[in-house]
KEKEMAR-283982 format. One line per 3 residues: number of its first residue (from 1); for each residue x, y, z of N, C-alpha, C, CB. Coordinates in Angstrom, 3 decimals. Glycine has a CB too. Example, Ala and Ser with C-alpha at 12.3 -4.5 7.8 and 13.67 -1.06 7.14 Angstrom:
BEGIN
1) 13.190 -5.690 7.800 12.300 -4.500 7.800 13.200 -3.300 7.800 11.308 -4.473 9.046 ~ 12.850 -2.250 7.080 13.670 -1.060 7.140 12.900 0.030 7.870 14.084 -0.598 5.725;
//
This chain:
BEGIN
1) 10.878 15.764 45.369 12.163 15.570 45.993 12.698 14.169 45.709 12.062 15.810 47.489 ~ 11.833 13.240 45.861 12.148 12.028 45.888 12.769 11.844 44.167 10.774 11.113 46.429 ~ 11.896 11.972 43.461 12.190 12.094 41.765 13.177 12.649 41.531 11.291 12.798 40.903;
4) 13.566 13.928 42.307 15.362 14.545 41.908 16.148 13.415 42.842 15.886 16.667 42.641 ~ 16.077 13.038 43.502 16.730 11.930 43.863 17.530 11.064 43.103 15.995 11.310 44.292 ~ 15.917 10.374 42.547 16.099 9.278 41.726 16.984 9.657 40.394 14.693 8.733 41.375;
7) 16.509 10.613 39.942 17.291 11.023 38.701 18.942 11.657 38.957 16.323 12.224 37.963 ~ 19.124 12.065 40.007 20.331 12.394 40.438 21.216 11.331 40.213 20.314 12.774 41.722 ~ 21.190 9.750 40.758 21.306 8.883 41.074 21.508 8.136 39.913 20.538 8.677 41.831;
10) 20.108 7.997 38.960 20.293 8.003 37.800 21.437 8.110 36.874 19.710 8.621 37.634 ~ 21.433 9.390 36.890 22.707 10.308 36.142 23.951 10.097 36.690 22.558 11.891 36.244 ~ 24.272 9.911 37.653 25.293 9.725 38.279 25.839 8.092 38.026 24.954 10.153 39.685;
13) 25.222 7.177 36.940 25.587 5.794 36.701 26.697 6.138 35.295 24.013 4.678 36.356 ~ 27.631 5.518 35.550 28.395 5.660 34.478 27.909 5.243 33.170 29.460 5.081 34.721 ~ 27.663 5.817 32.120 26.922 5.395 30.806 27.465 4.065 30.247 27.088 6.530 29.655;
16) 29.066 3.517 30.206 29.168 2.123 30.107 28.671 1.234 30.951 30.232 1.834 30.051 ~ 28.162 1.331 32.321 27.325 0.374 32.564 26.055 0.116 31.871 27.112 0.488 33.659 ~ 25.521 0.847 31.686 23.987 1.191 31.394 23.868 0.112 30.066 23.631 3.136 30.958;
19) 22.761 -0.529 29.496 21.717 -1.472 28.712 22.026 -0.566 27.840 20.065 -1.825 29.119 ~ 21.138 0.403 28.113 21.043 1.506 26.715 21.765 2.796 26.850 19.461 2.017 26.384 ~ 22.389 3.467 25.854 23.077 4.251 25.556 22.172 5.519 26.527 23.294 4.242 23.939;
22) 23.025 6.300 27.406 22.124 7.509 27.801 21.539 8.735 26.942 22.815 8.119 28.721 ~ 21.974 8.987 25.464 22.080 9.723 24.658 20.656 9.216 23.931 23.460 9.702 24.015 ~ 20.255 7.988 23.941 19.752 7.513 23.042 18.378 7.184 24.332 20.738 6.322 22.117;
25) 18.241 7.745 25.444 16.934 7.431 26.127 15.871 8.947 26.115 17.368 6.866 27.870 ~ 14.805 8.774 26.106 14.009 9.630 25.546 13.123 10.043 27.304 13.024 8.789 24.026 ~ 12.538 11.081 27.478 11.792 11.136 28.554 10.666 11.875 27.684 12.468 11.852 29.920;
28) 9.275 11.443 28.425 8.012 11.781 27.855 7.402 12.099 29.048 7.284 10.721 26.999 ~ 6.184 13.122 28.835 5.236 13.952 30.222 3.742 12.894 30.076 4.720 16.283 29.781 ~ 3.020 13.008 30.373 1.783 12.613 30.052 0.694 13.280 29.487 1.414 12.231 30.906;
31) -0.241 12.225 28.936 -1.169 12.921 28.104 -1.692 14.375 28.878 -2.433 11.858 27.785 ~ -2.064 14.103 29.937 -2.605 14.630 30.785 -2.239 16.678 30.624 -2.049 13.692 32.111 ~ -0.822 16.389 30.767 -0.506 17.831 30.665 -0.244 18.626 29.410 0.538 18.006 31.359;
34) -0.485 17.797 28.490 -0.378 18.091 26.850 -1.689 18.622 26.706 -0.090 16.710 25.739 ~ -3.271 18.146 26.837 -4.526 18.772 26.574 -4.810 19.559 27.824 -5.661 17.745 26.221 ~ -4.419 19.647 29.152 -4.917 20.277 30.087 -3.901 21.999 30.670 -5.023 18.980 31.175;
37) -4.574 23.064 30.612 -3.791 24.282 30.931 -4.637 25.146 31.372 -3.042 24.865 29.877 ~ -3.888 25.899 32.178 -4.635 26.780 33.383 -4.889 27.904 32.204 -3.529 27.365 35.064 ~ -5.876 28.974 32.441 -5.995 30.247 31.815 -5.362 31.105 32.193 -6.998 30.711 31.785;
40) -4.766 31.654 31.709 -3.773 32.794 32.244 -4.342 34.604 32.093 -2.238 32.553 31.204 ~ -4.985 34.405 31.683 -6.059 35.740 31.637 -6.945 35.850 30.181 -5.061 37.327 31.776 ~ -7.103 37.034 30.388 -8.404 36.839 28.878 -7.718 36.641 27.704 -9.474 38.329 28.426;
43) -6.389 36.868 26.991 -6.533 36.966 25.788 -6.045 35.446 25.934 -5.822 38.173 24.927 ~ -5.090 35.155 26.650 -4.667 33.341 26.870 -6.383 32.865 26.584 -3.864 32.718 29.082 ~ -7.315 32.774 27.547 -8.554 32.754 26.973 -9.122 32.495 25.549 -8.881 33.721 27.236;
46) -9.443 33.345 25.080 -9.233 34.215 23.622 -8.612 33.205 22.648 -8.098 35.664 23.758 ~ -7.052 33.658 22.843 -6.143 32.495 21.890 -6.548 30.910 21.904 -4.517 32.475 22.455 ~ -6.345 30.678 23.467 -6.194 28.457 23.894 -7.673 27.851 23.300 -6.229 27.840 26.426;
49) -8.630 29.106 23.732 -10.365 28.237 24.169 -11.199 28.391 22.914 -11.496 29.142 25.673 ~ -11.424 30.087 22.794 -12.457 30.884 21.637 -11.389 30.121 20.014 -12.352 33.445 21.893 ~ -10.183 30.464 20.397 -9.598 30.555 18.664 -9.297 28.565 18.458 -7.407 31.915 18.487;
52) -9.821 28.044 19.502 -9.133 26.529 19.206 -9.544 25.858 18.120 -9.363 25.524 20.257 ~ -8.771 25.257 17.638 -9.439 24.225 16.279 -10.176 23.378 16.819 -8.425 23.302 15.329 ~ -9.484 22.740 17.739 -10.182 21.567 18.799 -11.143 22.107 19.722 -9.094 20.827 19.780;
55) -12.229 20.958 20.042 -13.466 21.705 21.110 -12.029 21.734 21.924 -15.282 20.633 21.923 ~ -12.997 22.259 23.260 -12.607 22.715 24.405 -13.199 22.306 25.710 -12.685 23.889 24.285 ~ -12.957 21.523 26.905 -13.521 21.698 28.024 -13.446 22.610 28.705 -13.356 21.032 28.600;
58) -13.849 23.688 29.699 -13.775 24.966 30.025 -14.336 24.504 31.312 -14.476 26.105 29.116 ~ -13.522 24.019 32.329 -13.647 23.710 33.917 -13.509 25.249 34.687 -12.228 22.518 34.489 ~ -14.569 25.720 34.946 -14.822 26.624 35.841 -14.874 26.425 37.441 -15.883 27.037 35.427;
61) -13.755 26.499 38.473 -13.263 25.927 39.729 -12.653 27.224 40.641 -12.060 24.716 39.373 ~ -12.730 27.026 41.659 -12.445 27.779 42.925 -11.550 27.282 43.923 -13.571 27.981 43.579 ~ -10.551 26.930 44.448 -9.518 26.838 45.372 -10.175 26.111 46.503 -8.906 28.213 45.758;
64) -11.463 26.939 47.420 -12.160 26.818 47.827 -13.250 25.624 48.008 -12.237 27.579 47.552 ~ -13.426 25.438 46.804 -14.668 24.224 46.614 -13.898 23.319 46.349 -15.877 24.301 45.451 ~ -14.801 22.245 47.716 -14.674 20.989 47.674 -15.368 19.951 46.632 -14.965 20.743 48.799;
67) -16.272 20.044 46.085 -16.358 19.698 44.452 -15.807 19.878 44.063 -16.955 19.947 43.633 ~ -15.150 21.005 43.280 -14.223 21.354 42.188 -12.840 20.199 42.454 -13.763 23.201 42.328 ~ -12.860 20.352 43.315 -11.877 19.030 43.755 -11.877 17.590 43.218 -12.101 18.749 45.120;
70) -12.839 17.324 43.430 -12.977 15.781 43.152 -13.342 15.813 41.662 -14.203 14.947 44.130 ~ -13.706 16.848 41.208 -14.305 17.163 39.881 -13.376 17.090 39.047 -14.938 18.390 39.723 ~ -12.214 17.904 39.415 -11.096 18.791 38.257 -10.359 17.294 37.884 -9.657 20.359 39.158;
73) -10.130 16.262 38.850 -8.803 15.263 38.284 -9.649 14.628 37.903 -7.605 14.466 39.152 ~ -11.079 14.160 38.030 -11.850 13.287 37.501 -11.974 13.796 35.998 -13.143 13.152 38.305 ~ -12.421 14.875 35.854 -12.414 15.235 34.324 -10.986 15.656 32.995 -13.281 16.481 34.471;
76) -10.108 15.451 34.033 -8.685 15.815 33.686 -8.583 14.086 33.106 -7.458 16.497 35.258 ~ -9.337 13.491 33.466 -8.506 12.206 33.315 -8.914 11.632 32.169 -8.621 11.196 34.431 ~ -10.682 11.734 31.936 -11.602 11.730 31.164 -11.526 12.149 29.858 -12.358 12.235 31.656;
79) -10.709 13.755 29.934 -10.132 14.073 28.702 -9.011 13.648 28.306 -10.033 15.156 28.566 ~ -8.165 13.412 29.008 -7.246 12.762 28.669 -7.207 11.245 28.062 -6.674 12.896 29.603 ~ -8.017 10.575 28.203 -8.716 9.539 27.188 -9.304 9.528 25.995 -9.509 9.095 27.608;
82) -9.332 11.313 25.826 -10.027 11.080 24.317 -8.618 11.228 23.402 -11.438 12.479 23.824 ~ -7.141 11.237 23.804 -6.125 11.222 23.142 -6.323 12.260 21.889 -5.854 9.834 22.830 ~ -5.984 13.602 22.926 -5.863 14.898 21.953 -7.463 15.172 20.885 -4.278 14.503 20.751;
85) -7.957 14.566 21.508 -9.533 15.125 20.569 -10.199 16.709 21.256 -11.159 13.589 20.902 ~ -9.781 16.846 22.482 -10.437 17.191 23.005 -9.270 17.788 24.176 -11.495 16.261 23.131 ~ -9.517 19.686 24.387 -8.156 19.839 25.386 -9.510 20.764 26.298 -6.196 20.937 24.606;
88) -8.574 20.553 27.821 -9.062 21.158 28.696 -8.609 22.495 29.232 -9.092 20.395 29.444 ~ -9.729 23.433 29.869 -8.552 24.624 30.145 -9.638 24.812 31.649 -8.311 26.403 28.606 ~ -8.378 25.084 31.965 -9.338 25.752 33.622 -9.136 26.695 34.352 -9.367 25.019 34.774;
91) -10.221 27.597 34.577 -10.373 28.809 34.987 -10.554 29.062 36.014 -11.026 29.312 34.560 ~ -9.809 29.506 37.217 -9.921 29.703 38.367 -11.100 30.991 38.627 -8.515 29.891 38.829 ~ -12.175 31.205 38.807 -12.812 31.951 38.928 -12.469 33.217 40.318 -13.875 31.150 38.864;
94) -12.044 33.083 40.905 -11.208 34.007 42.056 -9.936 34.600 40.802 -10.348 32.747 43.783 ~ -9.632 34.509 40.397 -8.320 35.199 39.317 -8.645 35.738 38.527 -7.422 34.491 38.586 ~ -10.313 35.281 37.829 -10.624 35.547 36.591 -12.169 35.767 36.472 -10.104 34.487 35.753;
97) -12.550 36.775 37.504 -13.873 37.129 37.296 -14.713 37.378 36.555 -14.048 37.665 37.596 ~ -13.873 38.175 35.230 -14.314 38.435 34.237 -14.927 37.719 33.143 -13.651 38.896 33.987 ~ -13.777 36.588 33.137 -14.314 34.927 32.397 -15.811 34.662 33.109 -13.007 33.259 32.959;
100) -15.813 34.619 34.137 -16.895 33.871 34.984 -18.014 34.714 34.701 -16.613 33.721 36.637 ~ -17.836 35.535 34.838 -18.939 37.220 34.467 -19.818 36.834 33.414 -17.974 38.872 33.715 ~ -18.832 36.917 32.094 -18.741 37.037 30.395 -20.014 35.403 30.410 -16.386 36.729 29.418;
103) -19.218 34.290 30.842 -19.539 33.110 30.523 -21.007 32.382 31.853 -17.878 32.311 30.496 ~ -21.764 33.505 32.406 -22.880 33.578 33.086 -22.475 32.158 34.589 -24.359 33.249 31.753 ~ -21.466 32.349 34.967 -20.956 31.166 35.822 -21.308 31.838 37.373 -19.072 30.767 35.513;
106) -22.368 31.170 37.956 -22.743 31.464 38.918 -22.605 30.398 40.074 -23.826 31.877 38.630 ~ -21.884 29.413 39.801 -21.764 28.069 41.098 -20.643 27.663 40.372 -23.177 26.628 41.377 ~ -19.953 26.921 40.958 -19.083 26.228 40.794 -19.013 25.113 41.261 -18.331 26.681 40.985;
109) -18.465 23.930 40.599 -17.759 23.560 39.310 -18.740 23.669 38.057 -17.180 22.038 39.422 ~ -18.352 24.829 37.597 -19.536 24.927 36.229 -18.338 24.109 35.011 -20.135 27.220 35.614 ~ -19.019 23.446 34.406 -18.131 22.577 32.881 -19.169 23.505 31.572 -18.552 19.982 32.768;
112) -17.968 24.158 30.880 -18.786 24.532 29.945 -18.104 23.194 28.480 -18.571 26.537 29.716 ~ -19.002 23.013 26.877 -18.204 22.631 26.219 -18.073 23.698 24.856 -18.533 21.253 26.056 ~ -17.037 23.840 24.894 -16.470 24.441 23.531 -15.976 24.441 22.344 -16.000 24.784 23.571;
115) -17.234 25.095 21.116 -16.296 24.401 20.032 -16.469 25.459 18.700 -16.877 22.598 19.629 ~ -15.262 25.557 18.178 -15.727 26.914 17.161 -15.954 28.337 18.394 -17.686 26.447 16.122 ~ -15.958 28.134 19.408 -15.394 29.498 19.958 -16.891 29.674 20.576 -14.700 30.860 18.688;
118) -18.046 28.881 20.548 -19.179 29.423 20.567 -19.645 27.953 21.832 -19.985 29.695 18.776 ~ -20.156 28.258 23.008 -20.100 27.086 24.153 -21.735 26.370 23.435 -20.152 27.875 26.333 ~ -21.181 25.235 23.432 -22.234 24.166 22.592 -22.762 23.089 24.011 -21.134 23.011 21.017;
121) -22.759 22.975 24.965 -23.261 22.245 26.165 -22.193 22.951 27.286 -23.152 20.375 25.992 ~ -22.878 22.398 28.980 -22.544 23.236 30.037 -23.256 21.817 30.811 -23.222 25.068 30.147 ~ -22.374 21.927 32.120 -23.123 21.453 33.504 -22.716 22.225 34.450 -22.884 20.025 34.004;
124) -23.241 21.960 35.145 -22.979 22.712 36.877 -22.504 21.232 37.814 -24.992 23.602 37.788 ~ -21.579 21.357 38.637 -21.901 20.145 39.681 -21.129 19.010 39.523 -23.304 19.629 39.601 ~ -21.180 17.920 40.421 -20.508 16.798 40.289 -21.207 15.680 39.223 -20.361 16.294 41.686;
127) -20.366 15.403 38.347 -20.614 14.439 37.345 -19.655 12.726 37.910 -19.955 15.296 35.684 ~ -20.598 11.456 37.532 -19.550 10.889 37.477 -18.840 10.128 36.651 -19.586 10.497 38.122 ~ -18.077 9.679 36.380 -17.768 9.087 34.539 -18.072 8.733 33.655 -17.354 8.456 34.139;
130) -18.918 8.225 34.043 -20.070 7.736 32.439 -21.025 8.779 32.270 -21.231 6.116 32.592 ~ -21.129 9.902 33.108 -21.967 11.213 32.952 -21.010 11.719 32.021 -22.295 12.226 34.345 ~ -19.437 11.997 32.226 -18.545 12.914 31.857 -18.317 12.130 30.261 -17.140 13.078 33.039;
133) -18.436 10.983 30.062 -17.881 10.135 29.029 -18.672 10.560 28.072 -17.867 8.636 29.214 ~ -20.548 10.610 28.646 -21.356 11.069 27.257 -20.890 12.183 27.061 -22.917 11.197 27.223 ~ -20.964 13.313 27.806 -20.748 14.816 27.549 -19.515 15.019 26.536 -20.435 15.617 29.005;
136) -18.533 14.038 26.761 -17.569 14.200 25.813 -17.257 13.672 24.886 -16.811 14.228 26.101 ~ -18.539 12.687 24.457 -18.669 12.058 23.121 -19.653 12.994 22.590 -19.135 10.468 23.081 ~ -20.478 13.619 23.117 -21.648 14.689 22.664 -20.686 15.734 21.515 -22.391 15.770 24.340;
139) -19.726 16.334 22.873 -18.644 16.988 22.429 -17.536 16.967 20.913 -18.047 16.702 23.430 ~ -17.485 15.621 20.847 -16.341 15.090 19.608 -17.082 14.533 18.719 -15.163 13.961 19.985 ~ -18.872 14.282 19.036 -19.617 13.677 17.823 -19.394 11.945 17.501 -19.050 14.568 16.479;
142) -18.464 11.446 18.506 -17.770 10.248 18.354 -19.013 9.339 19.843 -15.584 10.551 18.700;
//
C-alpha cells in the first residue's frame, strides 16, 4: 500500500521538474525473484527443475512448519548470491504430494540439489549459512 502510494505520488510529479527524464528511468526486481519460483505442479516441475541447464535448489516446505520458515528466506538469500548460477524452486508439499512421494521427502524442510535432472546432494533440517554456502559451492563446483 505504502509503495502504491509512493509511486502514485511519484507519477503524479510533473516530468519538467524531475533531474531525469521519466521516459528514460528504468525499474528493476531483485535477484531474488529472478532464480527463485514456486512449483506449479508436475510438469512446471519437469520443465523449471528435471529439464534445467542450471543446477537447481529444490526447497521442500509446508505452510505449517516453523523451520521451513526460517529456512526458506535464509536459503532464498544464499542463492541469490550465487548471481544466477544456481535457481531455486519450492515445493509446497501439502499442494504437491506427488513431488514429495516421487522425491522420498519424509520431514520437512527437506533441500534437495539438482543437476542434469538427476538430485546430486539433499539435507533435511535447519542449516545455517556457512552450512548452506558449502552445499552450494558443492553444487556449482565453485
Amino acid at each position: 500500500m505504502a509503495q502504491r502510494l509512493v509511486l502514485r505520488r511519484f507519477l503524479s510529479i510533473p516530468h519538467k521538474k524531475l533531474a531525469v527524464p521519466l521516459h528514460s528511468m528504468m525499474f528493476a526486481t531483485t535477484q531474488i525473484c529472478r532464480v527463485t519460483f514456486n512449483v506449479q505442479d508436475g510438469d512446471d516441475f519437469q520443465d523449471r527443475v528435471v529439464n534445467s541447464q542450471k543446477p537447481v535448489v529444490v526447497d521442500f516446505h509446508a505452510q505449517w512448519c516453523g523451520p521451513c520458515k526460517i529456512l526458506g528466506p535464509r536459503l532464498e538469500k544464499m542463492v541469490a548470491k550465487q548471481n544466477g548460477k544456481v535457481l531455486m524452486a519450492k515445493v509446497d508439499i501439502d499442494d504437491h504430494t506427488d513431488l514429495a512421494i516421487e522425491y522420498e521427502v519424509s520431514a520437512v524442510p527437506t533441500v534437495l540439489a539438482m543437476k542434469n535432472g538427476d538430485v546430486v546432494d539433499k539435507f533435511v533440517g535447519i542449516k545455517d549459512e556457512d552450512q548452506l554456502e558449502a552445499f552450494l559451492k558443492k553444487l556449482t563446483g565453485s
